[in-house]
N, CA, C and O atoms as CSV, one atom per row, in Angstrom:
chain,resi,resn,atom,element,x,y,z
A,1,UNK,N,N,9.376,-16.202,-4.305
A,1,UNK,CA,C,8.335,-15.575,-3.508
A,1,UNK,C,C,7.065,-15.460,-4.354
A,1,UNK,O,O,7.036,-15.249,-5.567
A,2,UNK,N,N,5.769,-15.670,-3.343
A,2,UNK,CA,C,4.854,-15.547,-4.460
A,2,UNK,C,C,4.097,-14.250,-4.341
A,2,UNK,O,O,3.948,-13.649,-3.277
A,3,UNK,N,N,3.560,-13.802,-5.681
A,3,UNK,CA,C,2.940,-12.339,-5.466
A,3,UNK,C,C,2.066,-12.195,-4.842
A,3,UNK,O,O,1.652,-13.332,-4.618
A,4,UNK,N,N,1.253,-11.281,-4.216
A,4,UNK,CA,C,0.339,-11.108,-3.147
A,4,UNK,C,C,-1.125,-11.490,-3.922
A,4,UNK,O,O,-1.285,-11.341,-5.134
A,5,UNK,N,N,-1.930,-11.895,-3.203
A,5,UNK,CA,C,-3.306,-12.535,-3.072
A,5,UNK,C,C,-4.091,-10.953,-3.920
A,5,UNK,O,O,-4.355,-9.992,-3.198
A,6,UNK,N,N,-4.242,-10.919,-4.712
A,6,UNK,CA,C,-5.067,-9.082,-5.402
A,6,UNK,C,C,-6.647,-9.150,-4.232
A,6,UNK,O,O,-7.134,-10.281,-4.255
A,7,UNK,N,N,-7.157,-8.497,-3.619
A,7,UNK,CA,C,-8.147,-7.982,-3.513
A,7,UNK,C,C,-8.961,-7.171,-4.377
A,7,UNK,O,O,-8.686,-6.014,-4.694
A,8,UNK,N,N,-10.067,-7.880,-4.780
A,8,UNK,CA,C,-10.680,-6.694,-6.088
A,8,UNK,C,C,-11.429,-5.507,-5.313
A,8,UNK,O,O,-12.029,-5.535,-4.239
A,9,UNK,N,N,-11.168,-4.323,-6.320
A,9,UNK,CA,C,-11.295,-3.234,-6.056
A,9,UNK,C,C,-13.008,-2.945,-6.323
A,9,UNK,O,O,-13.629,-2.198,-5.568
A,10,UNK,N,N,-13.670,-3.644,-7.501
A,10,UNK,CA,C,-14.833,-3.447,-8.285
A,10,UNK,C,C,-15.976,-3.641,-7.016
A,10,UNK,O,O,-17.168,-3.723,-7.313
A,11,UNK,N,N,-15.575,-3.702,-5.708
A,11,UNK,CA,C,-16.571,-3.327,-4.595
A,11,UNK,C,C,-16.634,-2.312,-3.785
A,11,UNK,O,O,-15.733,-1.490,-3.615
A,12,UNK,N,N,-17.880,-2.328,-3.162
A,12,UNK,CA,C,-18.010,-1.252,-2.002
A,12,UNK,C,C,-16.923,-1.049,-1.009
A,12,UNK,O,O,-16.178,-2.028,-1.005
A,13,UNK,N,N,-16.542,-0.068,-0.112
A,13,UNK,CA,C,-15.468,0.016,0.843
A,13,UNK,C,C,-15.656,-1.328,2.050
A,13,UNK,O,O,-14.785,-1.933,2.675
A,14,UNK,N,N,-17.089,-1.473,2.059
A,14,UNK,CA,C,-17.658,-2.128,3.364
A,14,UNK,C,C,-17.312,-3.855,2.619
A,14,UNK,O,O,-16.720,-4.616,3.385
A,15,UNK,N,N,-17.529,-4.197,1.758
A,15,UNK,CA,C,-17.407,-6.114,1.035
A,15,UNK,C,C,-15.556,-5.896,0.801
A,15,UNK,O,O,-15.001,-6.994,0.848
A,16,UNK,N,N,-14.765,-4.953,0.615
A,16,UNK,CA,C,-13.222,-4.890,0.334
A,16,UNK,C,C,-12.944,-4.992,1.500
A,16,UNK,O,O,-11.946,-5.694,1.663
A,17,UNK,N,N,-13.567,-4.434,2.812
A,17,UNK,CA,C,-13.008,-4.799,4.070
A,17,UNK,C,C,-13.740,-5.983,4.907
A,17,UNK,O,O,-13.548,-6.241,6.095
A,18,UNK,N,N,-14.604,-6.628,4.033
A,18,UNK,CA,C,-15.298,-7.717,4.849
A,18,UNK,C,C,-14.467,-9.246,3.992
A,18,UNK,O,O,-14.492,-10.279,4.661
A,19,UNK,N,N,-13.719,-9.322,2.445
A,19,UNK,CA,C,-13.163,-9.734,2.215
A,19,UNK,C,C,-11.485,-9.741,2.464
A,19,UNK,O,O,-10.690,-10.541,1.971
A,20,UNK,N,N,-11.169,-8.550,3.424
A,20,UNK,CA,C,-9.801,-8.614,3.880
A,20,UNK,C,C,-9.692,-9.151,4.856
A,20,UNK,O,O,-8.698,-9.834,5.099
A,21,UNK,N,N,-11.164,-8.921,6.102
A,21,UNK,CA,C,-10.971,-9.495,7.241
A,21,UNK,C,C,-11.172,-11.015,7.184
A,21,UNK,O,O,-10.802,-11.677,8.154
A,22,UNK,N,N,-11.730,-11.623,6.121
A,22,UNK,CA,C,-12.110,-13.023,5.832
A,22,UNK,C,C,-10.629,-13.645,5.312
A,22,UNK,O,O,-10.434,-14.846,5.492
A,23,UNK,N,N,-9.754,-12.956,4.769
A,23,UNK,CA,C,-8.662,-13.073,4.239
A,23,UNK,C,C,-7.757,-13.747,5.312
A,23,UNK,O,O,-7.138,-14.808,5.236
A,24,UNK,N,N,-7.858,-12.689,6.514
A,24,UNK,CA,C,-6.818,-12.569,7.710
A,24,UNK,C,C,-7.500,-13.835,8.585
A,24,UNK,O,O,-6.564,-14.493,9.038
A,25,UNK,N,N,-8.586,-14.323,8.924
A,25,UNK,CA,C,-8.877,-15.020,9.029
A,25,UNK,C,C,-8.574,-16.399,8.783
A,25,UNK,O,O,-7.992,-17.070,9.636
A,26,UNK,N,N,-8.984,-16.944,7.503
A,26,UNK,CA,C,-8.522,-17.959,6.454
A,26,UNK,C,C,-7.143,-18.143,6.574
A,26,UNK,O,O,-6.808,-19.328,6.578
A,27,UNK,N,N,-6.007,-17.106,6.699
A,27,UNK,CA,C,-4.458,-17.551,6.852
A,27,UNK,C,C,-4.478,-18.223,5.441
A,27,UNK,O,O,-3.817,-19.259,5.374
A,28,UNK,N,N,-5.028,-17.878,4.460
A,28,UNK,CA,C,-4.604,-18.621,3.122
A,28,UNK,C,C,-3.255,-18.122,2.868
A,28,UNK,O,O,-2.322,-18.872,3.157
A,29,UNK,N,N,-3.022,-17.037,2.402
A,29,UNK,CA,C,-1.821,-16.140,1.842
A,29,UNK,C,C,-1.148,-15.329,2.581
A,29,UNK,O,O,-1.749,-14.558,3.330
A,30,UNK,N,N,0.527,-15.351,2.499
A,30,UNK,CA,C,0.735,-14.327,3.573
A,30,UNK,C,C,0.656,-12.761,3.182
A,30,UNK,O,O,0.532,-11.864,4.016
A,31,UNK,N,N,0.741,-12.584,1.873
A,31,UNK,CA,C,0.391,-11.181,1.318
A,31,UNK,C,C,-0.610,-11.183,0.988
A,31,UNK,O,O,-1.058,-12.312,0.785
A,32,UNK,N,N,-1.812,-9.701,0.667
A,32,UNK,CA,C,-2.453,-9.583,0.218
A,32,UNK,C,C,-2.421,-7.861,-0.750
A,32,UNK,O,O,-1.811,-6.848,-0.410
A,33,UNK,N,N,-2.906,-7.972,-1.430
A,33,UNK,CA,C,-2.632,-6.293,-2.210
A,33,UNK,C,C,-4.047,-5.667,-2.370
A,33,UNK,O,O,-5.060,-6.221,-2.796
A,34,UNK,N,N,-3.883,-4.340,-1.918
A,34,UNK,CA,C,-5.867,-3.368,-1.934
A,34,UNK,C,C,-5.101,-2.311,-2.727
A,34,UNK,O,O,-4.030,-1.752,-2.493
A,35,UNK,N,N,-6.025,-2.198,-3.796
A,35,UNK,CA,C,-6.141,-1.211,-4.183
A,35,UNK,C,C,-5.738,0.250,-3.485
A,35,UNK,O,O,-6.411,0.412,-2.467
A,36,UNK,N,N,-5.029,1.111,-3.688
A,36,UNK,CA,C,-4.639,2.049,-2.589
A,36,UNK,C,C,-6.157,3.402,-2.895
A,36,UNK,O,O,-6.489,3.601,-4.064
A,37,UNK,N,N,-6.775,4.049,-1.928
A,37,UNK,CA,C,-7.445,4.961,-2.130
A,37,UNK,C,C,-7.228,6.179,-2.350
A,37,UNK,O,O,-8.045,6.990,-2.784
A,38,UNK,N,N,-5.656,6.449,-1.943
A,38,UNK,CA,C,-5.021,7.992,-2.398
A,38,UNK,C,C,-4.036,7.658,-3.543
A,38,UNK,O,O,-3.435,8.687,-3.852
A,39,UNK,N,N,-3.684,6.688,-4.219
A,39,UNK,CA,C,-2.817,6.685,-5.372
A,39,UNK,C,C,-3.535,5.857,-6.341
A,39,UNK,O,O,-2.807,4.880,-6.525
A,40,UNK,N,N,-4.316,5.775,-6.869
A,40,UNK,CA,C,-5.043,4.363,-7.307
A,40,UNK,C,C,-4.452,3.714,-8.314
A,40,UNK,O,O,-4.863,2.637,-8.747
A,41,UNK,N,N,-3.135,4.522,-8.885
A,41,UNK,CA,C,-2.586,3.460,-9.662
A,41,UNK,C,C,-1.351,2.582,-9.022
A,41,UNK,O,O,-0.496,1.843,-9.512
A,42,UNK,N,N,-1.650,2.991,-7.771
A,42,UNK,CA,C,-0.662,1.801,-6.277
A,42,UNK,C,C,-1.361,1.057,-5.753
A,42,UNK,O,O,-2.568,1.076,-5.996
A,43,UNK,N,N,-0.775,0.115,-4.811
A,43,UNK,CA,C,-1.735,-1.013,-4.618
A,43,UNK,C,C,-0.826,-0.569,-3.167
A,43,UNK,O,O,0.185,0.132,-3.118
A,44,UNK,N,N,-1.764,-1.416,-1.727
A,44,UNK,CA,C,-1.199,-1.206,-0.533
A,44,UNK,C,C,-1.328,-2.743,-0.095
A,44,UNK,O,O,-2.414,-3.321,-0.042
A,45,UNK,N,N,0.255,-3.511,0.302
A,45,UNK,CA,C,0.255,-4.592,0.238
A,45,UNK,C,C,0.437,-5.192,2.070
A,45,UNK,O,O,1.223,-4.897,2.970
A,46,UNK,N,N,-0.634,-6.059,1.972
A,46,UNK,CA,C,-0.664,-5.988,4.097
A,46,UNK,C,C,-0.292,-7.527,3.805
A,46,UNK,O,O,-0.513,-8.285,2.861
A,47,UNK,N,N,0.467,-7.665,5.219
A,47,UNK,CA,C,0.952,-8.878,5.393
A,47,UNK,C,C,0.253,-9.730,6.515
A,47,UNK,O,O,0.573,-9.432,7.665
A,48,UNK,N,N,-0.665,-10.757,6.346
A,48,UNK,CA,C,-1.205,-10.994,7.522
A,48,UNK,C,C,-0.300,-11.954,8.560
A,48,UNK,O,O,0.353,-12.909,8.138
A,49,UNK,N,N,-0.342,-11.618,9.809
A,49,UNK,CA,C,0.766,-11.838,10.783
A,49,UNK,C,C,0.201,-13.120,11.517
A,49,UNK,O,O,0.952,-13.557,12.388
A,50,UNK,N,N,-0.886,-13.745,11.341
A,50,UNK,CA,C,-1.444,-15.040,11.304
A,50,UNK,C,C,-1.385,-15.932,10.210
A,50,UNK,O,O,-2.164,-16.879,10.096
A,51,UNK,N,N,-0.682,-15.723,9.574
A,51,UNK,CA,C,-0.068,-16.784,8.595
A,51,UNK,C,C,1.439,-17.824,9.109
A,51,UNK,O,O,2.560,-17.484,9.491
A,52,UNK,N,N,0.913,-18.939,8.931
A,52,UNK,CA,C,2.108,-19.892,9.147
A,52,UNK,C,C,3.826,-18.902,8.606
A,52,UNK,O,O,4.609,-18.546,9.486
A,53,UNK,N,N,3.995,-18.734,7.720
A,53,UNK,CA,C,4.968,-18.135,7.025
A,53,UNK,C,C,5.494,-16.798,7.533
A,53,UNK,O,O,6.677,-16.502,7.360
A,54,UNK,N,N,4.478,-15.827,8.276
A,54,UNK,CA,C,4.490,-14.426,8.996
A,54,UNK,C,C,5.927,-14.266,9.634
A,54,UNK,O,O,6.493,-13.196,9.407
A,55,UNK,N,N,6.573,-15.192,10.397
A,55,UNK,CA,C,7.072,-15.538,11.148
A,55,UNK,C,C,8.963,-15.076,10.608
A,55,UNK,O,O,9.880,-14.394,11.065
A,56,UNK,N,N,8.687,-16.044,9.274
A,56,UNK,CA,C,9.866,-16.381,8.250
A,56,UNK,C,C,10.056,-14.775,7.291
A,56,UNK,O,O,10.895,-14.628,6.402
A,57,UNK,N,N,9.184,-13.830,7.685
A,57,UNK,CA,C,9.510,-12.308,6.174
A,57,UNK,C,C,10.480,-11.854,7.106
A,57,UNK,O,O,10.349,-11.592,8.302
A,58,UNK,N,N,11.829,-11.786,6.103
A,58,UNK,CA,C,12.545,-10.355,6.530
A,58,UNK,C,C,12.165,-9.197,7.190
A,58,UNK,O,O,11.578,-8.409,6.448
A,59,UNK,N,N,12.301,-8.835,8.319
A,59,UNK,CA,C,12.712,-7.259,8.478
A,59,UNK,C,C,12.094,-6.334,6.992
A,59,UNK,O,O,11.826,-6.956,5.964
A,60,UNK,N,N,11.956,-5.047,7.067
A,60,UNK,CA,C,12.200,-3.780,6.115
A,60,UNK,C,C,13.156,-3.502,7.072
A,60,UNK,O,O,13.388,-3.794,8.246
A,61,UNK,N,N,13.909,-2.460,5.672
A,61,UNK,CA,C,15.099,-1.582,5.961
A,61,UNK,C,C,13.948,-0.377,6.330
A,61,UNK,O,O,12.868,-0.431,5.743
A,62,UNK,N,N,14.185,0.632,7.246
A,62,UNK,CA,C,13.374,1.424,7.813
A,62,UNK,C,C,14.377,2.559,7.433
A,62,UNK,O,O,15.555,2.210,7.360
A,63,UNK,N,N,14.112,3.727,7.208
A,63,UNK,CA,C,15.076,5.329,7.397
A,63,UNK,C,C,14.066,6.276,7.716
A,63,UNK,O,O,12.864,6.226,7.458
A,64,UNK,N,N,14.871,7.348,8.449
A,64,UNK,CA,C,13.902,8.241,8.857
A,64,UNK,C,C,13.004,9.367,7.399
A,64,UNK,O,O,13.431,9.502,6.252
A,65,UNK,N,N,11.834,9.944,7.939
A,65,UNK,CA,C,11.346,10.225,6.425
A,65,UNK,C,C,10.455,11.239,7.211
A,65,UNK,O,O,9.891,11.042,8.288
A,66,UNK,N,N,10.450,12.288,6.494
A,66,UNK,CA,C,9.712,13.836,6.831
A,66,UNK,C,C,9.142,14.335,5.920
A,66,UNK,O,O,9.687,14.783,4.912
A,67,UNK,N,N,7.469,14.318,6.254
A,67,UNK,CA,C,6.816,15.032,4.978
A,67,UNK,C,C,7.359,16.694,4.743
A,67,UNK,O,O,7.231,17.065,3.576
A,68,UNK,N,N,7.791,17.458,5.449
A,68,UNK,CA,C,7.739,18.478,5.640
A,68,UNK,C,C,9.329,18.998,4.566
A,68,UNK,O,O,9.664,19.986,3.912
A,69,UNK,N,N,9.913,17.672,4.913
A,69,UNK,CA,C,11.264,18.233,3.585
A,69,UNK,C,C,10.461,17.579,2.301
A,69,UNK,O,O,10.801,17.736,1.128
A,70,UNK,N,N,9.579,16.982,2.656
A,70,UNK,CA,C,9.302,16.193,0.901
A,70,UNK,C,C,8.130,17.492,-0.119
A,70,UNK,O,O,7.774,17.517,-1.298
A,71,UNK,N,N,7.830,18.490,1.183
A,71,UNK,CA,C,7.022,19.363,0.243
A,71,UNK,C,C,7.100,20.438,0.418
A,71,UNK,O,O,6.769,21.146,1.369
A,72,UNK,N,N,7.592,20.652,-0.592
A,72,UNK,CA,C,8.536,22.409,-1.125
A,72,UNK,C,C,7.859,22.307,-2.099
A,72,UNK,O,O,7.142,21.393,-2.503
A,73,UNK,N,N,8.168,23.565,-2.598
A,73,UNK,CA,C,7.781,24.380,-3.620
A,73,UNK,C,C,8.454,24.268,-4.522
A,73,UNK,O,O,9.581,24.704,-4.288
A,74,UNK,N,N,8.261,23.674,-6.016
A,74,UNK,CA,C,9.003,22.928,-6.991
A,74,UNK,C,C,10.126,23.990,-7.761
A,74,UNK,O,O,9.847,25.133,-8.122
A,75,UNK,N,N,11.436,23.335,-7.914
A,75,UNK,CA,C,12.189,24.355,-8.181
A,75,UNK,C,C,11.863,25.090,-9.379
A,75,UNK,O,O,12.439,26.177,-9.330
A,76,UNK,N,N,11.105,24.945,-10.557
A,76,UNK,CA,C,11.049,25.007,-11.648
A,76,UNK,C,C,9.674,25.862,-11.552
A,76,UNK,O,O,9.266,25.963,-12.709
A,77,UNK,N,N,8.891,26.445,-10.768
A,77,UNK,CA,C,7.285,26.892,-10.397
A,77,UNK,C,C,7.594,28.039,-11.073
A,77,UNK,O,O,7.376,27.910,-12.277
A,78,UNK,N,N,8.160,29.466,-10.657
A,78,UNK,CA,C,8.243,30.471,-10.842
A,78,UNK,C,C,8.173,30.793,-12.088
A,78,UNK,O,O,7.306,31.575,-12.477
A,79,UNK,N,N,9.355,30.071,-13.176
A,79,UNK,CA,C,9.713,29.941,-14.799
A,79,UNK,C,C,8.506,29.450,-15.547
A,79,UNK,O,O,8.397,29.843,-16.708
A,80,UNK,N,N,7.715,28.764,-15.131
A,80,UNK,CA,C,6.837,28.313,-15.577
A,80,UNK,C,C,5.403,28.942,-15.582
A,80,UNK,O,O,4.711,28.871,-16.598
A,81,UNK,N,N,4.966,29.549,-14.463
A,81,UNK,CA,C,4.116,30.696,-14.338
A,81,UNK,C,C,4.375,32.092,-14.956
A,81,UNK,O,O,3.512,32.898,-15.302
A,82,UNK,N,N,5.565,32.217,-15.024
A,82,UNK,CA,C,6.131,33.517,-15.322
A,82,UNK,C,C,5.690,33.712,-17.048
A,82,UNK,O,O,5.416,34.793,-17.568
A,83,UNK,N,N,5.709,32.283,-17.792
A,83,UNK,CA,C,5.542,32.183,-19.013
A,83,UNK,C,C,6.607,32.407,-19.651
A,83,UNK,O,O,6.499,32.662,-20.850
A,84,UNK,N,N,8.126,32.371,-18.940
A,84,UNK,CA,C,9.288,32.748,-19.786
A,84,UNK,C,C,9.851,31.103,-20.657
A,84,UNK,O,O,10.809,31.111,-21.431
């Protein structure tokens, strides 16, 4: 498999999305990777679905997922504030 097409980050929001839509366009690559804007040391990898190849990607395994169990209050908070 080949790694995704990088989109450079070193531009404005408006040329990163005028080079993605030129991307999806072109059908060069079926991956492409952006820079992510809430993790920036993640990348967010889009698959364009107009690619010859689109057709041929596996499935994802999907499971159900709830922000609301993922954010608690860390078990270790109290001990640590407490200064003990």
């Amino acid at each position: 498999m080949r790694l995704p097409e990088r989109v450079s980050d070193q531009q404005d929001e408006q040329a990163i999305q005028a080079l993605v839509t030129r991307w999806l366009d072109e059908r060069r690559s079926l991956l492409a990777a952006v820079r992510s804007k809430a993790l920036p040391e993640a990348d967010v990898v889009l698959m364009n679905p107009a690619h010859p190849d689109a057709g041929r990607a596996p499935l994802l395994v999907t499971r159900p997922f709830s922000f609301a169990e993922c954010l608690h209050t860390p078990p270790m908070k109290a001990r640590y504030e407490s200064g003990a």
